[in-house]
N, C-alpha and C positions, 0 to 999 in steps of 0.2 A: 298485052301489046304495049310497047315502049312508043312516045310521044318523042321523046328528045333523045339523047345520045350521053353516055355514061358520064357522071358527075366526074368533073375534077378537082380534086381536093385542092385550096389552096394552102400553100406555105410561106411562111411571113409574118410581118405585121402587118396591117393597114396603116394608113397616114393619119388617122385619128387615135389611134392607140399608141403611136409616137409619140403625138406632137402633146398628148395628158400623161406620155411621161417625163417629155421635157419641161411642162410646166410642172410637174409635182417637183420634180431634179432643182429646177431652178428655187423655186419657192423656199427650199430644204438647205439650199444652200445660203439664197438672203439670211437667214433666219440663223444658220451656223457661222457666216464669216465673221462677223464682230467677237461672238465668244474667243474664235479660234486664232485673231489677232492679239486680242487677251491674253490667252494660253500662252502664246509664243513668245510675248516679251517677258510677260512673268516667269518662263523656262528661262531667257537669256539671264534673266536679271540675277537669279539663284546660281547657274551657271559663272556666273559673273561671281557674285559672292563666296560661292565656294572653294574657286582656283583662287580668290586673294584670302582666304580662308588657309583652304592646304599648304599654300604658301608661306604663308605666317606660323605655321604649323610645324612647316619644314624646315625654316631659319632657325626656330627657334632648337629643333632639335640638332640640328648640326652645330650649334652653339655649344649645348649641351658637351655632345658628340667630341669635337673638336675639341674644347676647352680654351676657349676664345669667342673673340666679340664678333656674332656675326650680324649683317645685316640685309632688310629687305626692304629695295628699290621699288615704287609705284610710278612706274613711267607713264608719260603722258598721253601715249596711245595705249591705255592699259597693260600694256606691255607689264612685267615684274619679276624680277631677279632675285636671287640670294647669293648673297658677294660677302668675302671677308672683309671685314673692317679694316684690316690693316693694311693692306693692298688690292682691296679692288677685285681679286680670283673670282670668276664667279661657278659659282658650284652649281645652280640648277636656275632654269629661266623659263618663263611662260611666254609666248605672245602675245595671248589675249583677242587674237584677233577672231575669234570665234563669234564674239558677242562687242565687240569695237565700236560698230555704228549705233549700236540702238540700246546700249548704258553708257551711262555717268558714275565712274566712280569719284569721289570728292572725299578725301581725307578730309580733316577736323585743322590740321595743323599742315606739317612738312610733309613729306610722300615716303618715308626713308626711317623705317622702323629699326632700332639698333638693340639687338640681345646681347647680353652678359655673356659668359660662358656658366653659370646659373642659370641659365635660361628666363632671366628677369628680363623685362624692357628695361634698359636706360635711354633710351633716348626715342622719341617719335609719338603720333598724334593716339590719343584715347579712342578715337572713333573713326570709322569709315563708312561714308553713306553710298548705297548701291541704290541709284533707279532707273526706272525706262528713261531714253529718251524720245520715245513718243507721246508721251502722255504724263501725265500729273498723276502723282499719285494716291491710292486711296485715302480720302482722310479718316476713316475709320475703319474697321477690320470688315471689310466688307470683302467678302468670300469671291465676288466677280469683277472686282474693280483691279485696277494694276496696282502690284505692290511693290511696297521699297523695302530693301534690308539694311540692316546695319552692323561692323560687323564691330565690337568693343573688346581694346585690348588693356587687359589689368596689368599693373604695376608687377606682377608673377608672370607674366608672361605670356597669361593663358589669351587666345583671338576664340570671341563666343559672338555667335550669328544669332539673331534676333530680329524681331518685327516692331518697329516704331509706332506702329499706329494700335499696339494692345496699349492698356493704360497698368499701371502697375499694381491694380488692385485685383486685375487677371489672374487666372487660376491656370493659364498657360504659362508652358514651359520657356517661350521663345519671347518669351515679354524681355525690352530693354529696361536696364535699370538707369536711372538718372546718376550723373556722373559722380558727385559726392559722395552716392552711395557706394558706387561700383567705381573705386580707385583704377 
């Protein structure tokens, strides 16, 4: 003989097994936002160095290519071109605005790299320094801190990205070399 009348099964959560997944949810996320603030400018910043990278990459070969002086433009909203020397044409252009607000690029010298048709630099800065502008950056190679790149172009022509804060006695690839050494 039955006392009560047939169970109903409930479906759901309870408000208690919510509210310890919204604390675990939260908890997880305090604890991720700063890495992932991290992550995301150090992504900008490489991004950043790269397209002034391919870029330089690119003058240089249509220099080549053409057989004439070309040159590449570092505009002040990141912006950067590849223009002929002798008039100005510009053959290919970046915006930059991908990564605009939150790097700093800073040349060494002028903004305005000039190739040979050698594909030699004649004229423009030996260095370009790429970092957050949120944050300072690491001063040692530390693997979670914001990094800066650099991107050093030789008297050949060649634009080689690197990391400032290894020391030259590193057994990395991406170590910068000190200027005298690296014409």
């Amino acid at each position: 003989m039955q006392l009560t009348g047939p169970r109903r099964r409930s479906r759901g959560f309870t408000m208690v097994e919510l509210m310890v997944t919204l604390g675990v949810f939260a908890i997880l996320s305090a604890i991720a936002m700063p890495t992932m603030r991290t992550v995301i400018a150090n992504s900008q910043v490489r991004a950043a160095a790269l397209s002034v990278q391919n870029g330089l990459a690119m003058a240089r070969g249509e220099a080549i290519r053409l057989n004439t002086q070309v040159q590449f433009v570092l505009g002040t909203d990141h912006s950067w071109s590849v223009q002929l020397a002798a008039d100005g044409t510009v053959l290919q252009q970046a915006t930059g605005k991908e990564y605009a607000t939150s790097v700093t690029i800073t040349p060494n010298t002028t903004a305005t790299v000039v190739f040979d048709a050698f594909g030699r630099k004649s004229a423009g800065p030996t260095q370009i320094n790429i970092k957050s502008t949120n944050a300072s950056c690491a001063a040692t190679a530390d693997p979670h801190g914001y990094k800066c790149l650099e991107i050093q172009l030789t008297t050949g022509g060649l634009a080689r990205l690197c990391d400032p804060t290894l020391s030259l006695s590193s057994t990395e690839p991406k170590v910068c070399f000190v200027t005298p050494y690296f014409p």
